[in-house]
Structure formats: C-alpha cells, structure tokens
N, C-alpha and C positions, 0 to 999 in steps of 0.2 A: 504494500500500500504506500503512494506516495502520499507524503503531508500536503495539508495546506501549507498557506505562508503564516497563517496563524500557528498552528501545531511546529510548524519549523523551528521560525521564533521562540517558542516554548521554550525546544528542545535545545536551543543551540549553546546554552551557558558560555557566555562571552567571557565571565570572571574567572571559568574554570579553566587550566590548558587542558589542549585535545591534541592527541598525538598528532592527527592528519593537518590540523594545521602550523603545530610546531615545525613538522619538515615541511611545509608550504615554506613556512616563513627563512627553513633555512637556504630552500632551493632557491629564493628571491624571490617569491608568490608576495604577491596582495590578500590574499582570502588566508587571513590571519588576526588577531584580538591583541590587546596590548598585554593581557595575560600569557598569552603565548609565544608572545614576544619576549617578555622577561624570563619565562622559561627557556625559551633557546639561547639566552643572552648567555644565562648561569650554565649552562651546557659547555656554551661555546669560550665561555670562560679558562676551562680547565682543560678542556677537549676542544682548541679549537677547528679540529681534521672534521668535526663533524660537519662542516658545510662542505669540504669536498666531498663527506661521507655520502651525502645526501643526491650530492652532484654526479656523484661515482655510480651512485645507484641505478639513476634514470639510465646512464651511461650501458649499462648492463643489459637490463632492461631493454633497449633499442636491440642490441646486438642476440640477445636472445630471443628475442621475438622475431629478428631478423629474421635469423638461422633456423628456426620452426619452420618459418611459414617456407624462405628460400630451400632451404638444405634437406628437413626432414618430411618436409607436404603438408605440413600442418595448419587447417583452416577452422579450426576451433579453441578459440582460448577462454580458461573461467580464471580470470584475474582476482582472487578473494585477498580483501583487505586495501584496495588499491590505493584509499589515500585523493588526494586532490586534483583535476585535470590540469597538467603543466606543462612542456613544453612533450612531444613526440610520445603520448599516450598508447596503449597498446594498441587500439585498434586502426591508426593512424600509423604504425608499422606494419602493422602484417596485412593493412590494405593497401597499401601501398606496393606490397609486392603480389599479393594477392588479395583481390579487391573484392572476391566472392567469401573473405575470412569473416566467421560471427562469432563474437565477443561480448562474456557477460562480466560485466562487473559487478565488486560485492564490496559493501562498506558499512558499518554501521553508524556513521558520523552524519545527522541530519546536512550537516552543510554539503558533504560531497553529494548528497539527495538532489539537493537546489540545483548546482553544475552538472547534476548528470541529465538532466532535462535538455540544456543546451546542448550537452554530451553525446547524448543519440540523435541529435538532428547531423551532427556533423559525420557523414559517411557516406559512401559509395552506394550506387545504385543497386549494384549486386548485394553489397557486405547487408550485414542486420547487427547492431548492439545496444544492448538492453541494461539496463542497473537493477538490482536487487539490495534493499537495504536490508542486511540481517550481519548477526553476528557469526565471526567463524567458529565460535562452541555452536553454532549450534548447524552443523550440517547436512541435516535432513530438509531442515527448512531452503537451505545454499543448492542441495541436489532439487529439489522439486521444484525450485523456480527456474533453475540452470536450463532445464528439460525442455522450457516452454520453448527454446531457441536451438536449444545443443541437439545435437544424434550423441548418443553415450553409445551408440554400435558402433561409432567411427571416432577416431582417435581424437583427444583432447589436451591441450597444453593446458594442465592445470599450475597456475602462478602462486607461492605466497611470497612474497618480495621486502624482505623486512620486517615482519607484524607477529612475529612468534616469541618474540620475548615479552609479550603481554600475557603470555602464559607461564606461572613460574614453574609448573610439575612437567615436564620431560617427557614423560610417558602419557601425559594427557596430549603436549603436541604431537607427539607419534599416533598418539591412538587418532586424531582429528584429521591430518595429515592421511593416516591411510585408510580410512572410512570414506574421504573425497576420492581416491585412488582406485577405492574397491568401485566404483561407482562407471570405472572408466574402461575404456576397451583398451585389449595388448594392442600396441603403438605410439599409446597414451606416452606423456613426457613431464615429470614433475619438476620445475625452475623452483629452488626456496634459496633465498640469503638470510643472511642477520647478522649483526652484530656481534665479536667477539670480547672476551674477555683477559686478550691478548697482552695488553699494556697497563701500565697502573691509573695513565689518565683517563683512557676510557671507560674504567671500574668509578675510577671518582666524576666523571663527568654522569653516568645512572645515578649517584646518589646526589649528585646537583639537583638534577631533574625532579625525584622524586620530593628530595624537600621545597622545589620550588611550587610543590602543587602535581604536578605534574601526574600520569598515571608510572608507577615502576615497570621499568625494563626490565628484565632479567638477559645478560649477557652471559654466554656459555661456551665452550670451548669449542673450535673445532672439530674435533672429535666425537660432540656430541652434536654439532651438527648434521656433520656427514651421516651419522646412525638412523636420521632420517631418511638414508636414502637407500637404507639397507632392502633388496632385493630387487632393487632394480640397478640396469648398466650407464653407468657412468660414461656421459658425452665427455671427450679427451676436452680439455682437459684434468678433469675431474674437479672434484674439490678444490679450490684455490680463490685465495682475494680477488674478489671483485673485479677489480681494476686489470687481471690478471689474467680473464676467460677471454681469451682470445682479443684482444685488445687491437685497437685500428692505430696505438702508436706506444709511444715510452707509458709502461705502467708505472702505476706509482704503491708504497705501501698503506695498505689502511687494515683496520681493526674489523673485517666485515668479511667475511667468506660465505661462498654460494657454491652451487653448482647445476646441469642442467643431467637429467637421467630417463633413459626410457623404459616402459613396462614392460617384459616381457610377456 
C-alpha cells in the first residue's frame, strides 16, 4: 500500500536519523533532515572513508548490475533495502543494456515511498519497475509482492547492498538471506556487501552513529560475510573490497567487502 502524503508525513520522523537518508546525505543527496545530517557528520568525524564508502558502493552497484544483465543474461533484479534514488539506480543499469530488465525495489523508509513514485515512471518501454515498501524481516511479504512482476521460474538477481548490519544475530541474516534464495530459480545470482569490522575507526565511527540517535550497525568480519554465501559459486573474483570487484581503474582500500555468486 502506498501512503498518502498525509500518512507519509506521519511516518517520516525528520528528528529521528534514518539510515536511507544518512547515506543520501553522505552520497551528496538533498533528501536528507538536519538530524541526519548531524548523524553523518559524527560518522564522518572518526570514519571519514565513509563518504567514499558510500561513493564506492553505488560504484559497485553499477558494475554489478552491469555484468548480470551484460555477462550473465540477467533481466530480473529484486533490489531489497535499496535506500534513496541517486545517481545510476538499478534499473537505469540493467536497462540500459537491456531494456526489457524488471526491477522490484524494496525499502521500508516512507521517504524512498515518495521517490519511488517518480521512480517507476522513469523507464523503458519494454522494462517494468515497481517499489514494495516492507521490511526485509519480513520476507514472505518481499516474495508475494516481488511475484506480481518477477517469473521466480526464471533467474533473478537478488541484491542486498549494504543493509545487513541492521540485523545484529548472524544466523537471522543467513536465515533471511536464504529464504529470499529459496524462493529463486538455479541461475538465480545473490550480490550482498556490508560493512566490515576491519579497522578501529570504522568500529568507533558505528558507535558514533548509534549514540548520535542513529539506528546501530553491526559490522562483522569478512569471514562472516562470505558465510553468507555458502553454497553457492563464487563470480571471480570472489569475496573482496568493494572497490576491488572488478574495478574500471586504480582500486582503493575501504572497510566494506561484497561479493557476486550464482545458484546452482
């Protein structure tokens, strides 16, 4: 159900930070609150790599979604978590190369609600992209809107791009992660990054955050990323910093590892 612009409003708590628009604000977005501005400020204080971190991401992002749609045939992506429309959006890559790709986004931030309106007007004659506001606990609800656009008989790039350290039990991201997965046909291709716990500043820049209001991160190792990705094959070049998947020039190092894997 989309809100009115009354029930929006309601929902939009401008005092409180919101993840989606704190990396608005760090990507250089407008669709940000002076709350969540002071939040990214305290972030960036400690941690200031997080706004390349943010930069690096979308960065990713493009080149991923590239390589689906170019490399591996893939014309269905379910982007869950996506956060704010900013510059080169998923579906604005993969129709770009293929312009019949349909794309469901998923956010539970009434603001990305408002943008996804204008959202789905912008696309190709062929493509189709729809927004779903729910959360990703709960993904029964994420599978039965997905449906009204996706073929789940035919392969789907399913994304979470950042958004898993809002869960701090491990085995609840696994359990959530592969319940989206089971849902999917062999060819299916799971893209996740996040956040590591790699350096000391990016440990004290989460605990910036959290006392600035903010919701807590949880950052976790590598290692315990990658377990997310356990039984399926690892696109080369597997696991590795961000900046790092296959990169169009000089990588750089950041505190954020991803990777891209298909189902067998």
């Amino acid at each position: 159900m989309v809100p009115t612009d009354d029930e929006t409003a309601a929902q939009l708590q401008p005092d409180i930070p919101h993840a989606a628009r704190i990396w608005n604000y760090w990507m250089g977005g407008k669709d940000n609150f002076a709350a969540d501005r002071a939040a990214g400020d305290a972030v960036a204080q400690v941690y200031p790599e997080i706004v390349l971190m943010a930069k690096q991401s979308r960065e990713f992002l493009i080149r991923v979604v590239r390589y689906l749609a170019a490399e591996a045939g893939i014309r269905q992506f379910l982007d869950i978590g996506t956060g704010l429309p900013t510059m080169q959006n998923t579906h604005e890559v993969a129709q770009s190369v293929a312009p019949d790709s349909r794309i469901v986004y998923v956010d539970n931030d009434p603001l990305v609600m408002v943008h996804a309106r204008a959202l789905m007007a912008q696309t190709t004659d062929t493509g189709r992209t729809m927004h779903v506001q729910a959360d990703y606990h709960d993904p029964e609800r994420i599978l039965t809107e997905a449906r009204k656009l996706l073929d789940f008989s035919q392969p789907v790039g399913v994304m979470f791009m950042g958004v898993m350290g809002y869960e701090p039990d491990l085995k609840v991201v696994s359990s959530l992660v592969n319940r989206v997965l089971e849902a999917t046909s062999p060819g299916s291709y799971l893209v996740l990054w996040d956040g590591t716990n790699t350096t000391p500043s990016v440990v004290e820049g989460a605990e910036r955050l959290a006392q600035s209001g903010g919701v807590p991160y949880i950052l976790r190792s590598p290692d315990e990323i990658g377990s997310l990705f356990d039984g399926l094959e690892l696109v080369e070049p597997g696991l590795v910093q961000i900046p790092q998947w296959r990169p169009d020039g000089e990588a750089e190092w950041l505190d954020a590892y991803g990777a891209v894997a298909r189902k067998p």
